[in-house]
N, C-alpha and C positions, 0 to 999 in steps of 0.2 A: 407764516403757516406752511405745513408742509404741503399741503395742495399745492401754493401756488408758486411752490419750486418747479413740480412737474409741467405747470402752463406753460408751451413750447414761444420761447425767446429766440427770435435769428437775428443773428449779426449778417445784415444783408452787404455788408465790405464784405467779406469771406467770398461773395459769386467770382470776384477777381484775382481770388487764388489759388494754392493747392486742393481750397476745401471745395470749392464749389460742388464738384457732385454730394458731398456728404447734406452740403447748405441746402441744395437743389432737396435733397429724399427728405430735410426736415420738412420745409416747405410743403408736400406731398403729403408727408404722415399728415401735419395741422389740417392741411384742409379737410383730409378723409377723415380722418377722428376727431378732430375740434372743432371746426367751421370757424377757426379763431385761430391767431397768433398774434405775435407782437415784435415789432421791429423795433431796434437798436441800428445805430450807422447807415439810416437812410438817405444822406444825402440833404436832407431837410437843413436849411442854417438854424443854427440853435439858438444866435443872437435874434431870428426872423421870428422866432417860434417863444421865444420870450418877451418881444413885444406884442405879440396878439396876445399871449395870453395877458399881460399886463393893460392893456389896452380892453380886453374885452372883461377883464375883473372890474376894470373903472367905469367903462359905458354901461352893466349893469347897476354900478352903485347909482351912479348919478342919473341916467335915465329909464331903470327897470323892473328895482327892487320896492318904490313907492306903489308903483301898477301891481306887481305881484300880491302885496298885502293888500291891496285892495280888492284885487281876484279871490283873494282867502276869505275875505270881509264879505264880497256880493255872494258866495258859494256855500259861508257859513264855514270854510275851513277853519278858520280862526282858532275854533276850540278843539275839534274832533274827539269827540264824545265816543262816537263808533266808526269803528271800521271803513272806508270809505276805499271802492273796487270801481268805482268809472271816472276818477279822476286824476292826473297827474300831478306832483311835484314839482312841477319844471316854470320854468322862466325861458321861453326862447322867441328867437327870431329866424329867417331865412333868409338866405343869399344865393340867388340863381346866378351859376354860371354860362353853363350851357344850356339850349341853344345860343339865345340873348342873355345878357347879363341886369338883372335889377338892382345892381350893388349901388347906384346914384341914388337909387329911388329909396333907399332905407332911409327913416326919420333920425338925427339925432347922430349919425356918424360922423366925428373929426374928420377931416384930409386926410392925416396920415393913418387913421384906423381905415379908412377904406382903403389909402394907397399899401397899407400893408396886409390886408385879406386878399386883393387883387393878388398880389403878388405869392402870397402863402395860397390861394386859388389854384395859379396856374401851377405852382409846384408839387402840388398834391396828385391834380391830373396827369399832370407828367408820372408819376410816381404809379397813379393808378394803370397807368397803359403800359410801361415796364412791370409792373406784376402779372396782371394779363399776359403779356408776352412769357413770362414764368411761367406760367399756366399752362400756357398754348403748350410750353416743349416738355414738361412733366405730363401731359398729356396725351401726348404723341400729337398733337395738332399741329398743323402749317402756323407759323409765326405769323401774326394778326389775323389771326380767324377769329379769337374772341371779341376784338375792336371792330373788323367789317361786320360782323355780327349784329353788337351794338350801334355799330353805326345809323341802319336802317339806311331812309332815304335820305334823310335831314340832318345827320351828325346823333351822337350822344347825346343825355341828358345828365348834367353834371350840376351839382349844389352843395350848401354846407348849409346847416344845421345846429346854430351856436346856442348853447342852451346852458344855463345857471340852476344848480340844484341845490337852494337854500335850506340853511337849516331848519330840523324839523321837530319841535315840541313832542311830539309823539310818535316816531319812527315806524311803529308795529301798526300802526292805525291808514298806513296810505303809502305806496309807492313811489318812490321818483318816476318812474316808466314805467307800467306794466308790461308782464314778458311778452314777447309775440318776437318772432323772424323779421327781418328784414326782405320787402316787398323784390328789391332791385338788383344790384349788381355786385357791386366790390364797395365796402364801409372803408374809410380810414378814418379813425380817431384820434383825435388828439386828446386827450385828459389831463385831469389835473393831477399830478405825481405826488400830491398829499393829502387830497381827500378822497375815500374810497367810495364805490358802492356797484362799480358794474358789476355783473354774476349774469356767469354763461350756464346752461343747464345741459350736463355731460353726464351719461350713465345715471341719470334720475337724480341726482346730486348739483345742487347750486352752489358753481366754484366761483370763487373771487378773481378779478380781473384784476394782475397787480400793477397798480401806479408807479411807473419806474418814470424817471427825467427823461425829458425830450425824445420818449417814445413813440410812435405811429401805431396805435392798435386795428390788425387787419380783422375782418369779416366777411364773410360771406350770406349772398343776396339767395332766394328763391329762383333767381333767374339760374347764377353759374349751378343751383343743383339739377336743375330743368336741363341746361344745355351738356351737364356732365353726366346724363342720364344717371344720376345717383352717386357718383362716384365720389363727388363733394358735396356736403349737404351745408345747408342753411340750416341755423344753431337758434333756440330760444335764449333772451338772452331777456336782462331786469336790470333795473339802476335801484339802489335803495336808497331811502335817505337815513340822514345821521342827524343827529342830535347837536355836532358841533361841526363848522366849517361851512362853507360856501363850493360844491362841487362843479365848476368849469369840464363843459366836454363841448367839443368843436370836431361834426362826424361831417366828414362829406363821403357824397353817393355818387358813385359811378356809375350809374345806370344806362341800358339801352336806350335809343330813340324813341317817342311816342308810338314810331310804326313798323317800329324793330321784329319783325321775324323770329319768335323763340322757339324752337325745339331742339330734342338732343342730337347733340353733332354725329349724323351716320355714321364715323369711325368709331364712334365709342357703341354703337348698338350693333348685337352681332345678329338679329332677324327680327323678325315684328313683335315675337312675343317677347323680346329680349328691352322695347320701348315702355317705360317706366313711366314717360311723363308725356302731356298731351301737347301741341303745336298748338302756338295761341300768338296774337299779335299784344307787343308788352301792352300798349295802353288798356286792352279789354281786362287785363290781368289787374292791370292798377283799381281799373271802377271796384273790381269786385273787393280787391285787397282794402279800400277806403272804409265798406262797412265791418269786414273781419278781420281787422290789422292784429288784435288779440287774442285769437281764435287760431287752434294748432291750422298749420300750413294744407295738410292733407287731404280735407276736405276742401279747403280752395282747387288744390290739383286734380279734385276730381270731378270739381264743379266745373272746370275748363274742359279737363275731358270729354263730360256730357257734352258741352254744349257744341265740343267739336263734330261727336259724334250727328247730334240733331241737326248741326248746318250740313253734313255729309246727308242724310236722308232725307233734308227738305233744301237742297239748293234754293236758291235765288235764278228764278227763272232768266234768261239770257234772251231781252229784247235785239232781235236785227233791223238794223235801217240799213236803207240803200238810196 
């Protein structure tokens, strides 16, 4: 499709040579106009990245796809008669990394499927704190201000998101995802490079996310538009389903700490009236995002506004002991 020639592809090798500044201003342009890109020559081992995926196409057949149809069965998906707007398509599970890690505690992982998420885990992270640092220097920021940022007191909150997007009898009757932003930080995706269905929502128009081999698909969170005072936005985005094929996506979140500090970085705001977004601690951001994860982003940002404002006019009164 000719759309998704124009979707911005970086060859993230190129930072190491002639091209860099040109690579560096793609980078720049996706976030401000796309809140999406896609990498090629990440660094990621390809043989790493072909056993998860091979590994997590088999841990759904054999421990996932029976529960799934029985979820379609309790829910009455089975047939879908009508239209159906409050439920998803998906087959997933979670894998916390940071703070602590739950990866022992998942039911039904091989040894080596965990020893090789562990591992695809920490290289994604890595990945996600070098883009960050991208960030930082296309933004005129200090090199790890986006990371102390997130840090908070307690480190990052970091996780993956492994999810199966089974074929679908009636594609027009139900979504794989419904659209909504993402709540947190920096997404990287890993997809499947033959089954299609992500769509980013650019200029009012629902463009195709295209499946290329051993891709990393980036995104942007609600937070980096909050901390870039607008300058990079968080993008609605949608999985569809298809009628043929099994859609593998494997998204981890970079996300601040629970007690992360968000607002936009003073260098980017040039006076008060020039402050777009409101100062909130991430986790108050997350309650609220829990009930409107579907629901456009902007009314959440003004919901935090208020409520910053109403904690400014009604403090919490300050007991002294002696």
């Amino acid at each position: 499709m000719e759309k998704n020639i124009k979707f911005p592809v970086i060859n993230l090798s190129k930072l190491n040579g002639e091209e860099r500044d040109q690579t560096m201003a793609l980078i720049d342009d996706a976030c401000q106009n796309w809140g999406f890109f896609e990498l090629v020559n990440h660094g990621l081992p390809y043989d790493l990245m072909d056993n998860v995926e091979r590994m997590t196409k088999e841990h759904y057949k054999k421990h996932m796809e029976q529960k799934f149809k029985e979820m379609l069965r309790s829910k009455g998906l089975d047939t879908l008669e009508t239209e159906v707007e409050d439920v998803d398509w998906e087959s997933t599970f979670y894998l916390r990394h940071l703070p602590q890690s739950n990866l022992y505690d998942i039911p039904d992982m091989s040894n080596e499927y965990r020893t090789a998420m562990k591992d695809f885990g920490k290289r994604v992270e890595n990945l996600a704190e070098e883009l960050l640092d991208l960030l930082c220097e296309n933004l005129g920021l200090e090199k790890g201000y986006l990371k102390k940022v997130f840090h908070g007191t307690k480190g990052p909150t970091f996780g993956t998101k492994v999810s199966n997007y089974p074929p679908c009898p009636k594609p027009e009757m139900i979504k794989g995802l419904r659209a909504h932003t993402d709540a947190g930080g920096l997404i990287l995706l890993f997809q499947d490079d033959k089954v299609s269905g992500l769509q980013l929502l650019k200029d009012n128009d629902w463009l195709d996310v295209p499946p290329l081999k051993h891709s990393i698909v980036i995104n942007l969170g609600d937070q980096l538009e909050v901390i870039t005072n607008g300058k990079y936005k968080s993008v609605m985005h949608r999985v569809m389903t298809q009628k043929e094929g099994n859609r593998m996506s494997i998204a981890s979140f970079y996300n601040p700490g629970s007690d992360a500090e968000i607002s936009p970085a003073p260098s980017l705001v040039v006076d008060d009236k020039d402050s777009k977004y409101p100062s909130f601690v991430f986790d108050d951001y997350m309650k609220l995002y829990a009930g409107l994860k579907f629901q456009p982003k902007e009314p959440r940002f003004e919901a935090m506004k208020n409520a910053a404002v109403a904690a400014e006019l009604n403090p919490v009164a300050a007991v002294e002991t002696f």
